[in-house]
Backbone bond lengths (Angstrom), bond angles and torsions (degrees), N, CA, C in turn:
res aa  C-N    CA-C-N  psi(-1)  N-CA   C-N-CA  omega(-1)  CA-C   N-CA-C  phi
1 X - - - 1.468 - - 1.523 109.33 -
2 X 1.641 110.94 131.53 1.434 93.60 177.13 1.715 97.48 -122.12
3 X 1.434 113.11 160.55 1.135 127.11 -154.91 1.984 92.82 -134.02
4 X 1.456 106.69 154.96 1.398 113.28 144.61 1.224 121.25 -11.99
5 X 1.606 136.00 138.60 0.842 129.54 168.01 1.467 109.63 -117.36
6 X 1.569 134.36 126.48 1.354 141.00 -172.85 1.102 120.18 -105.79
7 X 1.542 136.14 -25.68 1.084 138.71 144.60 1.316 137.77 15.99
8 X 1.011 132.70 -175.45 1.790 129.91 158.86 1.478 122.54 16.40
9 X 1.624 127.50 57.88 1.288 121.67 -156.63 0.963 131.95 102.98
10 X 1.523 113.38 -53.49 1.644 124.50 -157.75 1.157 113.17 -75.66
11 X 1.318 130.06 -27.91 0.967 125.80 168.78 1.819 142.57 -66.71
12 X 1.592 83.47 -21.65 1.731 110.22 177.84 1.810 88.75 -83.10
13 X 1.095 141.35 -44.84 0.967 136.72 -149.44 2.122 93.77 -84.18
14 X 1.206 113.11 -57.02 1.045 120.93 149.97 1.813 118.42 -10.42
15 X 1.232 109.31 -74.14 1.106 116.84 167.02 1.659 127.50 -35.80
16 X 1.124 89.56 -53.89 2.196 101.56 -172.39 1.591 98.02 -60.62
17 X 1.528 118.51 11.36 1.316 90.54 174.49 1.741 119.93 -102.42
18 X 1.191 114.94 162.47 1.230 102.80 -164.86 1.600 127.81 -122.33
19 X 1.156 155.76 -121.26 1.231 138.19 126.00 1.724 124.23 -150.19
20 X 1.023 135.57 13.66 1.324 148.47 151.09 1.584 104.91 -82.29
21 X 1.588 102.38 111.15 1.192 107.21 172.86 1.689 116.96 96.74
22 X 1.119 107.98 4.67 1.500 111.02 -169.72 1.483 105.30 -129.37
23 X 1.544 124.29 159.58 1.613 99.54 168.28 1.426 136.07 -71.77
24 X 1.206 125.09 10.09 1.815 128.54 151.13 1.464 93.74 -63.80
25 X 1.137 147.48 -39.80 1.575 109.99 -134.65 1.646 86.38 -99.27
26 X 1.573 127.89 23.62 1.307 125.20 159.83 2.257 107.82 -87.02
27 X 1.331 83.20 -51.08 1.483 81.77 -171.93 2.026 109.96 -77.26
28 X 1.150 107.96 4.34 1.571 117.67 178.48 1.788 99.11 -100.28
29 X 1.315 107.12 -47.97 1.367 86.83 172.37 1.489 123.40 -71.62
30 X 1.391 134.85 -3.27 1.238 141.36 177.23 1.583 85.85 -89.90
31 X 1.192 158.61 -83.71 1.410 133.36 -158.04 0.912 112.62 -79.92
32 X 1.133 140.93 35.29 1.716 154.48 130.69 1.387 115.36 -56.43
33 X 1.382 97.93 -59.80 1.586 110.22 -177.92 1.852 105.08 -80.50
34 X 1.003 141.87 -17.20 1.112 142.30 154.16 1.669 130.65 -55.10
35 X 1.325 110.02 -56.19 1.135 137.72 166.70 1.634 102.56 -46.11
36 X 1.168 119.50 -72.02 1.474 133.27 174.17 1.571 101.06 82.18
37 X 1.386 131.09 -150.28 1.319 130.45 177.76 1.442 136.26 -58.03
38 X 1.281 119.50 93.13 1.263 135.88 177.12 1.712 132.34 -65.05
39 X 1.357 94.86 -18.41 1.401 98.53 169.71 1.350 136.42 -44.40
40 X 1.351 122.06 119.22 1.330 122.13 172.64 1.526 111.72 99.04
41 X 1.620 120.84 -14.89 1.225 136.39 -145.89 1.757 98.06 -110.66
42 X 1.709 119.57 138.69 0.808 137.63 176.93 1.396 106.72 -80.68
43 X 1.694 138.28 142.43 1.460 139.82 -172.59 1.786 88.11 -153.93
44 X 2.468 73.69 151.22 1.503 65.69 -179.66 1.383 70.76 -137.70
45 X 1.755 108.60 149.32 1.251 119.24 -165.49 1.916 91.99 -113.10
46 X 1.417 107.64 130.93 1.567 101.46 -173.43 1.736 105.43 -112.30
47 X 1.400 112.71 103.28 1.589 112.00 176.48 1.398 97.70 95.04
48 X 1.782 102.46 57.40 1.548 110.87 -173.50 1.463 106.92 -79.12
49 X 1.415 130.76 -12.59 0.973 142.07 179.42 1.844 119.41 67.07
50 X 1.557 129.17 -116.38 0.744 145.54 127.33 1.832 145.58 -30.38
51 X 1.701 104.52 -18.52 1.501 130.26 168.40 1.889 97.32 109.83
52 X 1.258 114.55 -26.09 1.377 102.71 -168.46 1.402 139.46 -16.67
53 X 1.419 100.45 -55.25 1.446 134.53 -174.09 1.069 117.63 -71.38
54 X 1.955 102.90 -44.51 2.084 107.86 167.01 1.278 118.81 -56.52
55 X 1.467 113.38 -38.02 1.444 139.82 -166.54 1.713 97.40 -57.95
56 X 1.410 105.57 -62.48 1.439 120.43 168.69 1.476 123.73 -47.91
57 X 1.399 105.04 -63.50 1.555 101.01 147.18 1.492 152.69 -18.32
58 X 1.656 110.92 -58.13 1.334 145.50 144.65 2.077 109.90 -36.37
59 X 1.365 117.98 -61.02 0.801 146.13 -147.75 1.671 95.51 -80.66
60 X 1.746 107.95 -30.31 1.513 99.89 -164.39 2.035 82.88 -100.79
61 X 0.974 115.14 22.52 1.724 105.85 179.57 1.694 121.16 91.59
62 X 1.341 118.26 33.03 1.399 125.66 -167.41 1.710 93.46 -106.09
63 X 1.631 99.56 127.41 1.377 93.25 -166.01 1.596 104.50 -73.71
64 X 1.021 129.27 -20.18 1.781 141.11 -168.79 0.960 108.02 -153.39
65 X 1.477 125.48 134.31 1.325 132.81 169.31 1.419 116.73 -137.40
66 X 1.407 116.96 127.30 1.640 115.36 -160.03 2.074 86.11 -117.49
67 X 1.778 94.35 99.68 1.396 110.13 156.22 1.858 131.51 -53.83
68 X 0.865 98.49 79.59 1.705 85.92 175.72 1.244 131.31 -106.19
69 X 1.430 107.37 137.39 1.754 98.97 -169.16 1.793 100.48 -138.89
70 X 1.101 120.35 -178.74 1.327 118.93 -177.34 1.373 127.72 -93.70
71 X 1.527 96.27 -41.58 1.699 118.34 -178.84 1.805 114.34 -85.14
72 X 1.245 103.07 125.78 1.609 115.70 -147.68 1.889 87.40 -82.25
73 X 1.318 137.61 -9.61 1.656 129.62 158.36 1.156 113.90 -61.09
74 X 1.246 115.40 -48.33 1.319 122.59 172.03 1.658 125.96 -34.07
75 X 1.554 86.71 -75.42 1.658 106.45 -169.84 1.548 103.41 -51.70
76 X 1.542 103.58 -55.55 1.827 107.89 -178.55 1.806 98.89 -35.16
77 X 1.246 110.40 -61.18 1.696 106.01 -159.74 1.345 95.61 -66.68
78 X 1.208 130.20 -47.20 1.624 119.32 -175.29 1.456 111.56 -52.31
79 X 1.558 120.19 -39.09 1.248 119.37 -151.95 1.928 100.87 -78.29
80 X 1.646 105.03 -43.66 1.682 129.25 171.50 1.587 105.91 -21.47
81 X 1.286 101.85 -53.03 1.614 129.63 -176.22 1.389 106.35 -27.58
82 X 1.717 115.97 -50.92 1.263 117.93 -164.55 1.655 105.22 58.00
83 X 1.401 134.05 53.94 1.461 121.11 -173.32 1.499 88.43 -96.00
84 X 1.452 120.93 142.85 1.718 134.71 -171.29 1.972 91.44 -79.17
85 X 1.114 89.32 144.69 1.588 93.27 175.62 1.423 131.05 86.25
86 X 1.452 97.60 -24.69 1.837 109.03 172.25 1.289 118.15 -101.49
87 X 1.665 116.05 158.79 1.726 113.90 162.09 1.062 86.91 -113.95
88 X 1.533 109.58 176.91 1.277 118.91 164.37 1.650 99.21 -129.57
89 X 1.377 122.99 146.91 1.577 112.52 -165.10 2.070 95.28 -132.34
90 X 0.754 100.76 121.40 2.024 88.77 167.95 1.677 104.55 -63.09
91 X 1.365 104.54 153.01 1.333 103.58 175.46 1.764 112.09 -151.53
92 X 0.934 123.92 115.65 1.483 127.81 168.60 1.253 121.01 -47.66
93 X 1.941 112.76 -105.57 1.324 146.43 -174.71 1.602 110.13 -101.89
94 X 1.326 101.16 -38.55 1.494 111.68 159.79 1.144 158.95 -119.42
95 X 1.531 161.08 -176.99 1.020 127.37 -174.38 1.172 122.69 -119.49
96 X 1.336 143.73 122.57 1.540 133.94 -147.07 1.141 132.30 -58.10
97 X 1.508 128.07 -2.34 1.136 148.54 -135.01 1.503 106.38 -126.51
98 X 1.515 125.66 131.08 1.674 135.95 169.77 1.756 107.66 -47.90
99 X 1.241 104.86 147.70 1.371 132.13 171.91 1.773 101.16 -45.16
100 X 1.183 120.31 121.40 1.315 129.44 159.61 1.218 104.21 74.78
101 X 1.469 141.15 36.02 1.346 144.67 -160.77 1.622 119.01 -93.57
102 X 1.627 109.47 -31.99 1.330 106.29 178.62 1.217 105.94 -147.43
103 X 1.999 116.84 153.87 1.481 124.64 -144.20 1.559 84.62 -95.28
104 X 1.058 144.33 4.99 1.476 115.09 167.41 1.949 100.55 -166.02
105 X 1.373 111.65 162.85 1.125 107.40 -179.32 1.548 107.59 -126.77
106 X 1.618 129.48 -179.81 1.446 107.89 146.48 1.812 93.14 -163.71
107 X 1.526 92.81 159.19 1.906 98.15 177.77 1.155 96.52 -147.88
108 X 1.611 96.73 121.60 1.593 120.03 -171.34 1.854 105.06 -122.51
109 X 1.556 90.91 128.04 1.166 111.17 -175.99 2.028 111.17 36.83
110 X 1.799 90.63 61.85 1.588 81.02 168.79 1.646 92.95 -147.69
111 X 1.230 142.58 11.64 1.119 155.28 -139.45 2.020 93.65 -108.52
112 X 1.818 101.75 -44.69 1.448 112.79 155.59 1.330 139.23 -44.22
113 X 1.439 104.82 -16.70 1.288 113.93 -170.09 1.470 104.24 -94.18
114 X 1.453 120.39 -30.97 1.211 113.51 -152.89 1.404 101.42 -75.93
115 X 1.428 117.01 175.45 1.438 110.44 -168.31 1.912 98.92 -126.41
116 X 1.115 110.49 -14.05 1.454 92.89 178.32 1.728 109.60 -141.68
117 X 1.243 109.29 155.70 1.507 120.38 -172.89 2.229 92.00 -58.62
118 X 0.900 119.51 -72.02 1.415 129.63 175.18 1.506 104.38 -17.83
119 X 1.291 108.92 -61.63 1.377 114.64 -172.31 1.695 108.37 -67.47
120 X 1.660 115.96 -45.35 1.707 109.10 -168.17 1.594 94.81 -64.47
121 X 1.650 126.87 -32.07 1.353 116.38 -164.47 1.845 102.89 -79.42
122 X 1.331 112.83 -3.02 1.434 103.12 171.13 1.632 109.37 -85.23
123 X 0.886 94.15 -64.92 1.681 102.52 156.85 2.030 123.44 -0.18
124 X 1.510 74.12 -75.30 1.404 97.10 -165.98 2.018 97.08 -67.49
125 X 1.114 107.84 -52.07 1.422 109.19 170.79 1.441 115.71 -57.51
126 X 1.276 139.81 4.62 1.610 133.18 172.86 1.556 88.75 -110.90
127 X 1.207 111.14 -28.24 1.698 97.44 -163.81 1.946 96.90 -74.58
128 X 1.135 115.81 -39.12 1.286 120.90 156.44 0.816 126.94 -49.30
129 X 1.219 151.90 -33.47 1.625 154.29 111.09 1.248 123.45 2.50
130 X 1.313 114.66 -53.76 1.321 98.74 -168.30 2.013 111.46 -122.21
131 X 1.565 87.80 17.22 1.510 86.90 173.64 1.818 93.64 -96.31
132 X 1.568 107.39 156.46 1.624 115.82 138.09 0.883 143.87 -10.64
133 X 1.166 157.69 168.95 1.393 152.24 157.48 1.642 100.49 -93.88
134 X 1.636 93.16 133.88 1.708 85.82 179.16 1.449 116.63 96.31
135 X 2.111 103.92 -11.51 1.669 103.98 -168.43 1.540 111.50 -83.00
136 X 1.064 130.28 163.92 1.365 127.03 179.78 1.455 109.50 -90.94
137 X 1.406 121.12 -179.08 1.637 104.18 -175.38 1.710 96.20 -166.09
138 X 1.084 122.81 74.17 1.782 136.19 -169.82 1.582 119.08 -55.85
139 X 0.736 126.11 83.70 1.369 127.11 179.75 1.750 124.92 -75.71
140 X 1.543 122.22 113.61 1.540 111.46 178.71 1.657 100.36 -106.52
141 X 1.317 107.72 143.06 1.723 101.60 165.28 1.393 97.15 -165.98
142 X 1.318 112.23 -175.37 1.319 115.41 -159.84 1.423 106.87 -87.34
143 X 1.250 121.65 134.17 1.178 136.55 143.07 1.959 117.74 -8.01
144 X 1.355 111.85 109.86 1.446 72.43 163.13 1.518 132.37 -99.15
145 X 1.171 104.27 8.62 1.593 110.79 147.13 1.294 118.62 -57.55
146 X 1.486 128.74 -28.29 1.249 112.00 -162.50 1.936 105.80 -79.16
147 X 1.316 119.61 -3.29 1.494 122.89 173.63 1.524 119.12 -66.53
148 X 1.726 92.40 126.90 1.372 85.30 -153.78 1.392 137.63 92.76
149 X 1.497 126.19 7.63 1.121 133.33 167.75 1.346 115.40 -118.18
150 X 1.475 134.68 -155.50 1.063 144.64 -150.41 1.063 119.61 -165.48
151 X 1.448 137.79 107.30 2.007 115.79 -165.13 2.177 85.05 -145.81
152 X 1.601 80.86 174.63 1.731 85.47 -164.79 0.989 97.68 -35.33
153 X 1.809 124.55 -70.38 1.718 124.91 -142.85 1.945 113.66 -80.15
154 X 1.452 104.09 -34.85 1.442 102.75 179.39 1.745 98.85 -136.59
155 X 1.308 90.13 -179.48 1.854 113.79 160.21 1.441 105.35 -162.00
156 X 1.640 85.91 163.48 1.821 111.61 177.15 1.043 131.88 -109.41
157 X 1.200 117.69 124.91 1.233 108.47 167.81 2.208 113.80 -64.48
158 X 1.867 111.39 160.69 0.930 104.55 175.75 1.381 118.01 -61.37
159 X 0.883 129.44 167.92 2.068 123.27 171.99 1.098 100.87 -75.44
160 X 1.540 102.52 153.07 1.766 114.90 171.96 1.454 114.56 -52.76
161 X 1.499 128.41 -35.62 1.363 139.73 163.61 1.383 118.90 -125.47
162 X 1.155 135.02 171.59 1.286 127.55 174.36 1.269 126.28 -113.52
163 X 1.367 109.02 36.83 1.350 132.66 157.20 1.500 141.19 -104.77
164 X 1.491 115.51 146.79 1.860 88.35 -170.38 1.477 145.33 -65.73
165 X 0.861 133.79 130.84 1.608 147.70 -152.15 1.231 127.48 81.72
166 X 1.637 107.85 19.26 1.959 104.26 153.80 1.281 98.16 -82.03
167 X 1.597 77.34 167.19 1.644 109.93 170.39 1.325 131.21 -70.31
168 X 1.256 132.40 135.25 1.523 116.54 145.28 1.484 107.57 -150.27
169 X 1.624 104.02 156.44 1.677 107.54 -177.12 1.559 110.83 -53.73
170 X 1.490 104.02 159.25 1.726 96.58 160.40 1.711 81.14 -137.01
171 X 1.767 100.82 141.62 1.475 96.03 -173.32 1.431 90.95 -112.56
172 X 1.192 135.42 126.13 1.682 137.54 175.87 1.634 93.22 -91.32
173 X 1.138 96.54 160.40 2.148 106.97 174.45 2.044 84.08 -137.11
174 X 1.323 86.49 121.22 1.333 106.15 -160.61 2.030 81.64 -125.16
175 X 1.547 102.75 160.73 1.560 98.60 -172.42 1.770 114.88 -81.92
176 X 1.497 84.26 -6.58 2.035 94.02 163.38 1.558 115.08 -79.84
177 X 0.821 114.76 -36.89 1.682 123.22 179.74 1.860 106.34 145.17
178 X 1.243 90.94 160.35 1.831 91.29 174.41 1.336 139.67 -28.79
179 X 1.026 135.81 111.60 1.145 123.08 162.47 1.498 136.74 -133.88
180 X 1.757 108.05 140.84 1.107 124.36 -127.45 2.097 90.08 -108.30
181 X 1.521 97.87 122.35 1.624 103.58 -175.22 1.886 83.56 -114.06
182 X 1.334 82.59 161.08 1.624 98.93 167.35 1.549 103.59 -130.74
183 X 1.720 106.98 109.80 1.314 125.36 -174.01 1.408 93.12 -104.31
184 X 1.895 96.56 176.31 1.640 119.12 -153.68 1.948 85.28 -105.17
185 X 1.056 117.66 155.18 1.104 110.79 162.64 1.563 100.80 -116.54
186 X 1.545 109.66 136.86 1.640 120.25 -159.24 1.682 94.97 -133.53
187 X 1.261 114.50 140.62 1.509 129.15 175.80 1.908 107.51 -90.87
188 X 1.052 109.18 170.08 1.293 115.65 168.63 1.646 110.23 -54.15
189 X 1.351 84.54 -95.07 2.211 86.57 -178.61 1.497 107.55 -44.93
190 X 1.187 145.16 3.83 0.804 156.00 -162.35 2.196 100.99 -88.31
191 X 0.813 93.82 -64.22 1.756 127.64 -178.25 1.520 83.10 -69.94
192 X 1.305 122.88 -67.06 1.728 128.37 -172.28 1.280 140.09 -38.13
193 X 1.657 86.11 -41.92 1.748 108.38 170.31 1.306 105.38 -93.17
194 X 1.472 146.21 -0.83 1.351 143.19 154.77 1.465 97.22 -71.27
195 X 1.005 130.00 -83.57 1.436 145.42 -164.76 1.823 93.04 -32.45
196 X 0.778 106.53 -90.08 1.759 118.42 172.17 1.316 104.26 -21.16
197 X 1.268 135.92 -63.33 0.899 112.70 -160.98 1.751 131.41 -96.77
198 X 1.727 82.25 -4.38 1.891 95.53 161.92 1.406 100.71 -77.29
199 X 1.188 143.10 1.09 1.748 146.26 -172.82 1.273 114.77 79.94
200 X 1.141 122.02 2.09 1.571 119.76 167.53 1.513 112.70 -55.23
201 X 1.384 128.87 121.87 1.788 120.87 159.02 1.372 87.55 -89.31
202 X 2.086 78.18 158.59 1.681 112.24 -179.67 1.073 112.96 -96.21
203 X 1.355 123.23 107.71 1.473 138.36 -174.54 1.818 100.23 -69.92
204 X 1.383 118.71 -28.56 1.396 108.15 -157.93 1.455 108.85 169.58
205 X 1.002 111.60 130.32 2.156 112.57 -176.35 1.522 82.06 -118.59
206 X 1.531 118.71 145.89 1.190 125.59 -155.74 1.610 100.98 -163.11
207 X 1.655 116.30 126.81 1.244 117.50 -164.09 2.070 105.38 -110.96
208 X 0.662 108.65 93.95 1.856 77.52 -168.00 1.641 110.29 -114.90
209 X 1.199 80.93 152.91 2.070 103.95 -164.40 1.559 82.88 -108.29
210 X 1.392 83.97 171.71 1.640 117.90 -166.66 1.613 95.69 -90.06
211 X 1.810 112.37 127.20 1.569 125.94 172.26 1.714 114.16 -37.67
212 X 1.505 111.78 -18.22 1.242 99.77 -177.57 1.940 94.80 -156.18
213 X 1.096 82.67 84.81 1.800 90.69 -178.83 1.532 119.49 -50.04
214 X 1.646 106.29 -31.34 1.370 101.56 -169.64 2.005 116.92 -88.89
215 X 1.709 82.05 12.00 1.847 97.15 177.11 1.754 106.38 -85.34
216 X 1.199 114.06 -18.89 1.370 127.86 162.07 1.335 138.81 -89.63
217 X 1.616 108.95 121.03 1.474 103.85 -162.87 1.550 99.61 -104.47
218 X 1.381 122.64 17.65 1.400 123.53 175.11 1.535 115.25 -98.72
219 X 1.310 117.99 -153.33 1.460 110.37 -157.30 1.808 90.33 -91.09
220 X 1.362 120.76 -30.89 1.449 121.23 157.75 1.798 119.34 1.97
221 X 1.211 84.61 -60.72 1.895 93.55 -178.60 1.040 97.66 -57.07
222 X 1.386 169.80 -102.60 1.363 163.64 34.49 1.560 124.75 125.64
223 X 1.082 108.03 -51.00 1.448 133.35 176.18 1.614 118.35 -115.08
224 X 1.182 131.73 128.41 1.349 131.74 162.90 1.663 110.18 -74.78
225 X 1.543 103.39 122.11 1.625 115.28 177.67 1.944 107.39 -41.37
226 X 1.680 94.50 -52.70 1.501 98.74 -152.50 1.671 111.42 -138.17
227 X 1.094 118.55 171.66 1.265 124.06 -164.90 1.678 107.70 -129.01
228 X 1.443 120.10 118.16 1.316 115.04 -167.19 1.615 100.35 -110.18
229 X 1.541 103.14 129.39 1.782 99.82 175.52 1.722 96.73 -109.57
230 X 1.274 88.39 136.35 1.706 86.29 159.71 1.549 107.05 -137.97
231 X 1.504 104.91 130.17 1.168 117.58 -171.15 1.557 95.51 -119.48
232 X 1.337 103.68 -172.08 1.885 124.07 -173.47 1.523 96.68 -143.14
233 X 1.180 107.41 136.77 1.244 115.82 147.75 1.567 119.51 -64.17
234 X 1.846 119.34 121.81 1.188 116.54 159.24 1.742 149.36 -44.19
């Protein structure tokens, strides 16, 4: 399986991105309001990347949040952070963490990366693992409408095919200069029959636009950036 590469730069550049004011902070404020009260509550953020998302996490009242991501540039800069309340853990195939360990999970914008149905349903089955019974488990990823469009912070190219698990660029404009990821392009049932079949039910597939569409002169108005799943653990 090959994945993003963060390495040499990319990963610092990765970093400078932010989410107030950009098009994440549409699909972040939709699993904000999903999530609902975090207080007191253990989270485990899967493909924390850079810390952003823990940070965010932290931010909505999660007393601990254990960041895990795969790629060892990453974790170093997340871990540098010193952010109070988070770990950051490396993670391969699995996830470092005991059976039933924390009341909710979420993986934002990393679901794109993966490259094969086999692999998201392994995924999805560890993250089931180590949530609760009853825990929720928030999923952000791209739209697949959004292929082929254009919004403030990034755009896509169309996929090499228009079926699930081609390729297409996603170009972010980061305050270092562009940078160019090569994401999975994923269908609805696609995501559905993973979820399902790690035992998660689908609480809700959820599209969300910007509070004031006509403040956006990108494809935003028009198109929804991202696609929010929220499932439950069985």
């Amino acid at each position: 399986m090959t994945v993003p590469d963060y390495s040499s730069g990319r990963a610092d550049m990765y970093d400078s991105l932010g989410i107030r004011g950009t098009t994440y902070e549409i699909g972040f404020d939709a699993v904000a309001a999903v999530l609902g009260d975090l207080r007191g509550k253990v989270l485990l953020d899967f493909g924390s990347g850079t810390g952003r998302s823990a940070a965010f996490l932290r931010a909505l009242g999660a007393e601990l949040v254990y960041g895990v991501d795969h790629d060892p540039a990453m974790v170093r800069i997340a871990s540098a952070k010193g952010l109070s309340g988070v770990k950051f853990l490396a993670s391969d195939r699995t996830i470092p963490l005991p059976t039933a360990s924390v009341a909710a999970a979420t993986s934002l914008n990393v679901f794109i990366e993966i490259r094969s149905r086999n692999v998201m349903e392994e995924v999805c089955t560890e993250v089931a693992r180590v949530l609760q019974p009853g825990g929720s488990f928030v999923v952000m990823s791209t739209n697949p409408e959004a292929f082929g469009k254009t919004f403030r912070t990034f755009s896509y190219s169309l996929p090499t095919e228009p079926v699930g698990g081609s390729l297409a660029t996603c170009t972010v404009d980061t305050v270092n200069g562009p940078l160019l990821i090569e994401d999975t392009y994923w269908q609805i049932p696609d995501y559905l029959g993973a979820f399902t079949r790690a035992g998660f039910d689908v609480i809700d597939v959820a599209y969300p636009r910007p509070r004031h569409p006509e403040e956006w002169d990108s494809d935003e108005a028009v198109v929804a950036p991202f696609v929010i799943f929220h499932l439950v653990r069985a």
